[in-house]
Structure formats: structure tokens, C-alpha cells
KENUNU-546926 format. One record per atom (N, C-alpha, C): x, y, z. Coordinates in steps of 0.1 Angstrom, whole numbers, padded with zeros to 4 digits, always signed. Layout:
<recs>
XYZ...
</recs>
This chain:
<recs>
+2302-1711-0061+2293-1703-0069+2285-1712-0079+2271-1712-0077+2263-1721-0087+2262-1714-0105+2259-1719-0106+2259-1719-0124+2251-1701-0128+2235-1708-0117+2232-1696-0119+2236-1682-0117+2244-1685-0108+2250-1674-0097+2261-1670-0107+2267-1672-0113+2276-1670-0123+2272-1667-0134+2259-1672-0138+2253-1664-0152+2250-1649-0152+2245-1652-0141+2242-1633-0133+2253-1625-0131+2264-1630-0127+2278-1620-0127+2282-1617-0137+2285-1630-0152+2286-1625-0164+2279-1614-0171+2265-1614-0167+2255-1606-0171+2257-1591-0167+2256-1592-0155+2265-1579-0149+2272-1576-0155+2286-1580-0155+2293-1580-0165+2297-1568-0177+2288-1577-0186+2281-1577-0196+2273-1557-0196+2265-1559-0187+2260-1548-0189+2270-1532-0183+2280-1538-0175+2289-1526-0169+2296-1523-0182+2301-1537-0191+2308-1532-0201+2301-1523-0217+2287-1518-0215+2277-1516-0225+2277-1499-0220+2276-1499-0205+2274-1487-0196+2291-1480-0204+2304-1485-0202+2312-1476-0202+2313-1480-0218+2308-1484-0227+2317-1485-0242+2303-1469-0244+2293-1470-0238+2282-1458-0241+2293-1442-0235+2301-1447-0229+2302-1431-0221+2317-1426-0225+2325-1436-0236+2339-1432-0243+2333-1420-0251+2347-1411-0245+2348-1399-0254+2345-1404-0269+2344-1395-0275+2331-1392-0288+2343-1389-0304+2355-1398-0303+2366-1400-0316+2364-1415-0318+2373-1413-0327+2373-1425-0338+2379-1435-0331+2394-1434-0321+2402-1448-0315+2391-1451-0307+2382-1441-0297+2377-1446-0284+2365-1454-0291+2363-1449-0306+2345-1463-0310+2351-1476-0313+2362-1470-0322+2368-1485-0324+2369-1494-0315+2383-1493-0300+2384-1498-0295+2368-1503-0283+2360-1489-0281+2351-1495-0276+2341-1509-0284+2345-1501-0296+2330-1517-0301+2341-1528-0301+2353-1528-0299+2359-1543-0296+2354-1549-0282+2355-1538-0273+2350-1542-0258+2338-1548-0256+2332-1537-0266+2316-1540-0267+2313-1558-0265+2320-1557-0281+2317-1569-0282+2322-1584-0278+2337-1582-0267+2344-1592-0259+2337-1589-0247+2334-1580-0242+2326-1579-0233+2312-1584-0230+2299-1585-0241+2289-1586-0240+2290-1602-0242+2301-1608-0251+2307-1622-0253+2305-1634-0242+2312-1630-0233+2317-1634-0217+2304-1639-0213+2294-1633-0213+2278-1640-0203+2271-1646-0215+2274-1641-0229+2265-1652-0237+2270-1664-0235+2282-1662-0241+2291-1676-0242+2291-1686-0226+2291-1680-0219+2285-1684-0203+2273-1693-0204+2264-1686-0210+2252-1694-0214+2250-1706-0221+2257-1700-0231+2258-1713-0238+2262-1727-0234+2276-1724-0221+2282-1735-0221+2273-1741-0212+2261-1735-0206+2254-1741-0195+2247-1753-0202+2245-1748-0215+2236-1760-0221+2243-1769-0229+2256-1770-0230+2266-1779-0232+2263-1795-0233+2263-1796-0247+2257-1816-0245+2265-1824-0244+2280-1819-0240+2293-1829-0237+2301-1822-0232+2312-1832-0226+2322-1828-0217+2335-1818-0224+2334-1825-0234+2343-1813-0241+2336-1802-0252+2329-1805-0250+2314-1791-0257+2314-1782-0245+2314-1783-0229+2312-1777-0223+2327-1774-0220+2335-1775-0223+2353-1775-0219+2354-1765-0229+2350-1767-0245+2353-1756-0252+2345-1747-0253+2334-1746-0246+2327-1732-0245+2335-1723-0235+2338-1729-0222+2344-1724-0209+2357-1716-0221+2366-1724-0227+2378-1716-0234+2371-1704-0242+2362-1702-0248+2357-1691-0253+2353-1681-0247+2348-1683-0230+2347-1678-0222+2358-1669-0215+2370-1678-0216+2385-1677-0211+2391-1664-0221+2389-1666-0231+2395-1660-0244+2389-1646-0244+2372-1646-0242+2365-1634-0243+2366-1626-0232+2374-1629-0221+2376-1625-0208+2385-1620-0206+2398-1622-0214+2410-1620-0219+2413-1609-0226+2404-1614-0234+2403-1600-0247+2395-1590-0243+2386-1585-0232+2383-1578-0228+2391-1571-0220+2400-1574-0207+2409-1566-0203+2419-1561-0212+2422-1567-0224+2432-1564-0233+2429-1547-0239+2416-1548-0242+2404-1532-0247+2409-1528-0234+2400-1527-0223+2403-1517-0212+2419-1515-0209+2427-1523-0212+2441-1513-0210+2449-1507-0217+2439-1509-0239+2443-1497-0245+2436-1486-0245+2424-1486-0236+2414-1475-0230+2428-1467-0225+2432-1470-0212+2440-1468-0203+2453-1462-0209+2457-1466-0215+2472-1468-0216+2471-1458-0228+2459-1454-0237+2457-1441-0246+2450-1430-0240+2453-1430-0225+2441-1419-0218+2427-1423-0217+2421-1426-0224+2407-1424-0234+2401-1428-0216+2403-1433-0210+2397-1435-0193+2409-1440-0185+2404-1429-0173+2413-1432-0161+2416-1448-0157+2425-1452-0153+2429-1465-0146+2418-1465-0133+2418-1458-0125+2408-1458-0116+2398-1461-0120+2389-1453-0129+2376-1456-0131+2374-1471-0138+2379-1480-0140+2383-1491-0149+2385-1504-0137+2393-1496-0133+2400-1511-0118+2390-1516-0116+2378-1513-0111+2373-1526-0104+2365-1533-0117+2361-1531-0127+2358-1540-0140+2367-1544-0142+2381-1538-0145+2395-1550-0150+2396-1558-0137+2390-1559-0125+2392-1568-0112+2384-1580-0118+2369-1573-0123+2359-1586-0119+2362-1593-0134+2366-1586-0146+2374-1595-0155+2383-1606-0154+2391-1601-0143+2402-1607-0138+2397-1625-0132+2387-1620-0123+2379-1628-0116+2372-1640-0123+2365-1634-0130+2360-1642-0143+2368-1651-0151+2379-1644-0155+2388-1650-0158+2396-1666-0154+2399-1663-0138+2400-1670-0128+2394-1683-0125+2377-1676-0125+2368-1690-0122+2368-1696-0135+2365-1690-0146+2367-1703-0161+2379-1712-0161+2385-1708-0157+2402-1719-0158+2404-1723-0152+2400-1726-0135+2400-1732-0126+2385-1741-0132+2375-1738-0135+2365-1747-0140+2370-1758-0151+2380-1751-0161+2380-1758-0173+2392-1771-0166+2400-1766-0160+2408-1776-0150+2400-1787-0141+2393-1779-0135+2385-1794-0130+2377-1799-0138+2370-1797-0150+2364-1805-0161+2371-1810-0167+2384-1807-0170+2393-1820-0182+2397-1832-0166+2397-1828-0156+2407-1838-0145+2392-1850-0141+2380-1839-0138+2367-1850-0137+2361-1856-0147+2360-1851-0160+2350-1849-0165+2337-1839-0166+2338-1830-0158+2328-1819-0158+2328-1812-0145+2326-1801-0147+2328-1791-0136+2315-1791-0128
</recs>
């Protein structure tokens, strides 16, 4: 997957997670925990960005871990979505998938950039 190709999935992302923090039932836990998603969520494709313009190897290693972290902390929100009712596990799985995913490609990236020098 190229760089750009991945900025665009973060972005996605990003916007799936704007779509469901908009459509949480209308109390107090579901805004809270949503503006945490909100904001681990919308995190993941900036911080993506950023690391693209990275002016070092470990400038771009520690953006990827911010990446890692805000990817992390987003599924963390969606499964006290879950795990308090507030949204079905179904309706959620395949965003906790491509979280998952995202997840995945940062740390296998951040792995081959400490072993090469840059991913």
C-alpha cells in the first residue's frame, strides 16, 4: 500500500468515525465517550499526515507511534460503545476491523523503519 493509498484509508477512517460519533444516542456517557472517539478517531489520518512529511527517521518512527496509540485508543471508545449498549457489536465490527488493520500496518511499518531506517 503506497503512502497515498493509506492516507485515503485513514481519511475514510476518519470520516466513518465523525458519521457514527454524529448518530450516538442523545445522553451524556454516549457524548462523552463519543467526543473521545471523535477525537482518537479523526487523530489516526491527521497524524498519518503528518508523519508523511516527517524530516527524520525517528520524527517519522514517532509520528507512526501516535498513529499506533490513536488507533488503539479508538477501538478502546468503540468497545465502551459496545460493552454499555450505546451500539450494537455488529454495527461497529467492521470499523473495529479496519481499526484493527490500521493498527497492524503502523507497527509492522514502525518495525521496518527502526530495522531499515525508514519504511
Amino acid at each position: 500500500m503506497t503512502r497515498e493509498e493509506m492516507k485515503q484509508r485513514t481519511k475514510r477512517f476518519a470520516n466513518r468515525v465523525v458519521k457514527l460519533c454524529s448518530a450516538l444516542p442523545d445522553n451524556w456517557v454516549a457524548r462523552i465517550l463519543g467526543k473521545q472517539l471523535l477525537r482518537s478517531g479523526t487523530s489516526v489520518g491527521a497524524n498519518y499526515r503528518a508523519l508523511c512529511r516527517a524530516k527524520s527517521n525517528a520524527d517519522f518512527i514517532n509520528k507512526l507511534r501516535i498513529v499506533e496509540e490513536e488507533s488503539d485508543e479508538s477501538l478502546f471508545w468503540m468497545e465502551l460503545l459496545v460493552e454499555n449498549d450505546l451500539v450494537k457489536e455488529t454495527k461497529l465490527r467492521d470499523l473495529m476491523n479496519e481499526a484493527n488493520e490500521i493498527l497492524a500496518i503502523v507497527v509492522a511499518s514502525a518495525k521496518t523503519a527502526r530495522n531499515t531506517g525508514r519504511a
